[in-house]
C-alpha positions, -999 to 999 in steps of 0.1 A, spaced: 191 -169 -590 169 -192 -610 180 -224 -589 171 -203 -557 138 -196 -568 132 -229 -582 140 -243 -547 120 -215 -529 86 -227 -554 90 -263 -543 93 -257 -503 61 -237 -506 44 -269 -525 23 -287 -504 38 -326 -495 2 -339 -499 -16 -326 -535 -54 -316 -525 -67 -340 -549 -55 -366 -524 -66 -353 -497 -100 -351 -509 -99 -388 -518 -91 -395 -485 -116 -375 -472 -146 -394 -495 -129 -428 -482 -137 -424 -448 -170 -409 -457 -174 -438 -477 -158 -466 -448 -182 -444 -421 -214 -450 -441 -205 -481 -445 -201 -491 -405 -233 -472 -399 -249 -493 -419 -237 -524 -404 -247 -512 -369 -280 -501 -385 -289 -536 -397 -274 -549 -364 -298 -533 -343 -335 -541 -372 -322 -578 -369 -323 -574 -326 -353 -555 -331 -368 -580 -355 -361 -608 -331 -377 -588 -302 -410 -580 -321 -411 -618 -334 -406 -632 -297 -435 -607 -287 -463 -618 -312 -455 -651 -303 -455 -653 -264 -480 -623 -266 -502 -642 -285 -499 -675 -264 -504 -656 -230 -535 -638 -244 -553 -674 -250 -539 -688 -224 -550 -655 -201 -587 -660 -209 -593 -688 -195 -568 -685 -163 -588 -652 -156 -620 -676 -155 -604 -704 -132 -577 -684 -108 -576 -644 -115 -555 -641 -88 -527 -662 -105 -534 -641 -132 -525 -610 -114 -497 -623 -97 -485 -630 -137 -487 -597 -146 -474 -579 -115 -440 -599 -119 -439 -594 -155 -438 -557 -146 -412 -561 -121 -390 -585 -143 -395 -553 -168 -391 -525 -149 -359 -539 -128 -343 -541 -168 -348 -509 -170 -336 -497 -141 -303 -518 -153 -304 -497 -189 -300 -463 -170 -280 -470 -144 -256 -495 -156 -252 -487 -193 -222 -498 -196 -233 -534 -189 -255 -535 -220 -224 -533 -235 -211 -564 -228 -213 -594 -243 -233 -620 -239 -248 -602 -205 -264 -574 -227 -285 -604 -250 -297 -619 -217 -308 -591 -200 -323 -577 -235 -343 -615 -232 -357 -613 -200 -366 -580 -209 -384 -589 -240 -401 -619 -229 -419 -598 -199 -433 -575 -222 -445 -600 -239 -463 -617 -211 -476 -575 -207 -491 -572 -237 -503 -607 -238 -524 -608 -205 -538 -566 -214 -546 -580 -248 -566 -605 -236 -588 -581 -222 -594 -575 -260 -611 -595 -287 -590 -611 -309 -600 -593 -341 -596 -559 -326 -561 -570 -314 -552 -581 -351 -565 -548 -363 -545 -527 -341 -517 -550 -351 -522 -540 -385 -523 -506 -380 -493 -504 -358 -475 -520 -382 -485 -493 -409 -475 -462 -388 -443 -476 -375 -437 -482 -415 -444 -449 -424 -427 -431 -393 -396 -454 -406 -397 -438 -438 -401 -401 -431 -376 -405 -402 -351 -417 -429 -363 -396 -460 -372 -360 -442 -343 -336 -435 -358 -318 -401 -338 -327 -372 -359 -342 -347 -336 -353 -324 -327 -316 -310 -364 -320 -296 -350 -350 -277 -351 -333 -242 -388 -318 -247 -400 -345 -253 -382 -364 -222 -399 -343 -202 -434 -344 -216 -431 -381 -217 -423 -378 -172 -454 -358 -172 -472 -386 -189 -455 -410 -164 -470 -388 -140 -504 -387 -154 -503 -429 -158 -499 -426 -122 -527 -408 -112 -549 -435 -136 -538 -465 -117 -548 -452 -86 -579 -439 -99 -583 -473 -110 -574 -488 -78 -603 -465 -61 -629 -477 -79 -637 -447 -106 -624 -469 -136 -664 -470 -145 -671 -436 -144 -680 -419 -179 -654 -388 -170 -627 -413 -165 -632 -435 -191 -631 -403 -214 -600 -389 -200 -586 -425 -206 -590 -423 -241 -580 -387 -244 -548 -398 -224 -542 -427 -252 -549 -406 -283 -518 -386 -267 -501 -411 -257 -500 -428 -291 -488 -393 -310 -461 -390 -283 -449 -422 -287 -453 -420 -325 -429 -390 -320 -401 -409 -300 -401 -440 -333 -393 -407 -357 -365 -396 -328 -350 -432 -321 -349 -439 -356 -329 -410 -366 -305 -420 -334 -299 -447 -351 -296 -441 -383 -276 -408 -374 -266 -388 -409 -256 -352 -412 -289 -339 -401 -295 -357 -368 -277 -341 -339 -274 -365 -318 -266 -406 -329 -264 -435 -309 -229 -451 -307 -216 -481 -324 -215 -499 -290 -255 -491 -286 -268 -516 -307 -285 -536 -279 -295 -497 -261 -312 -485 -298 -327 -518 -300 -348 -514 -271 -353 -480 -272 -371 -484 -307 -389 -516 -296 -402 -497 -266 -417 -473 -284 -433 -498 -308 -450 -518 -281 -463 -482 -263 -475 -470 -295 -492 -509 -301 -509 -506 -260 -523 -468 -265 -534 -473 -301 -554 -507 -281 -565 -489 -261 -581 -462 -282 -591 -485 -312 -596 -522 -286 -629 -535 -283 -626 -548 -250 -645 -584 -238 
């Protein structure tokens, strides 16, 4: 009787004590954190890169814009309108190929044509700028995007289940930056009204933005309280996500804070 119940107690023990189990539970914590961090500093040193290679080239094309708008404006325009194509036809690559920005070495090249036409962008609407008020919205770009950073990674509110709200507000301001440039294009770009809704579309614009560096950030950085992540194949995808919001933020913040030529 007592060998039969000894041998009934050790089938009902468990092959695997729970101890180990939980061990090997806090090792792949431990080995997960420990990828996410590598992707995370993967994607700052792209980003890093991009936002270098912008202040650069921006800054270059914004002296060399002044005095190309003085001798051949038109060349000047011609500049920017392919800078915009160069930038837009990228992103029309990001949605509907994503796959290819997973690719090595096709996703760096497309990731630096699309950089260096945003930086001819910003460099030639700079220009339209004085130099110390470009430096001083440089400055205080830098400071919010620093400070977003921080509560992104610090503050335990999910912001990425407002992801889809705030893909749709941002179409409605797509919609609204529309209806500007052909307001422009008619000739009410000097009217008082106009210049007024400009700004109040930039003060907007720049908390909207301001918004999406918060959201991106916590797609990247990902964690227990962030719905959604990015993937570990992404880098290049979070890269430019982040540094589009970063350059937005930089244009509507210019355009609110810019004293203009």
């Amino acid at each position: 009787m007592a060998s039969a119940y000894n041998e009934h107690n050790e089938e009902r023990q468990p092959l695997i004590s729970d101890d180990f189990a939980q061990c090997n539970e806090d090792l792949a914590g431990i080995e997960s954190t420990a990828v996410r961090h590598g992707f995370v500093q993967k994607v700052y040193g792209i980003l890093g890169m991009q936002l270098l290679v912008t202040t650069v080239v921006g800054g270059l094309v914004m002296t060399w814009s002044s005095s190309l708008a003085k001798s051949n404006p038109a060349s000047l325009m011609g500049l920017i309108l392919l800078s915009t194509m160069v930038s837009i036809s990228s992103m029309c690559v990001f949605t509907c190929c994503p796959d290819t920005m997973r690719q090595t070495p096709i996703n760096y090249i497309i990731l630096t044509i699309f950089t260096l036409a945003e930086a001819v962008v910003v460099g030639v609407v700079s220009s339209s700028y004085t130099t110390e008020s470009v430096l001083m919205v440089l400055a205080v770009t830098v400071f919010v995007v620093l400070g977003l950073t921080l509560f992104a990674c610090q503050t335990t509110y999910d912001i990425t289940g407002f992801m889809p709200y705030m893909l749709v507000v941002c179409m409605v301001f797509c919609g609204f930056g529309m209806l500007f440039w052909i307001g422009a294009l008619c000739g009410l770009a000097s009217s008082p009204a106009f210049h007024g809704l400009r700004l109040m579309y930039a003060f907007f614009g720049a908390l909207l933005f301001s918004g999406f560096i918060v959201l991106d950030t916590q797609l990247i950085v990902g964690g227990k309280h962030s719905k959604y992540s990015f993937s570990l194949d992404d880098y290049c995808m979070a890269a430019i996500s982040l540094y589009l919001d970063i350059i937005q933020l930089f244009m509507f913040l210019l355009e609110l804070l810019g004293d203009r030529k």
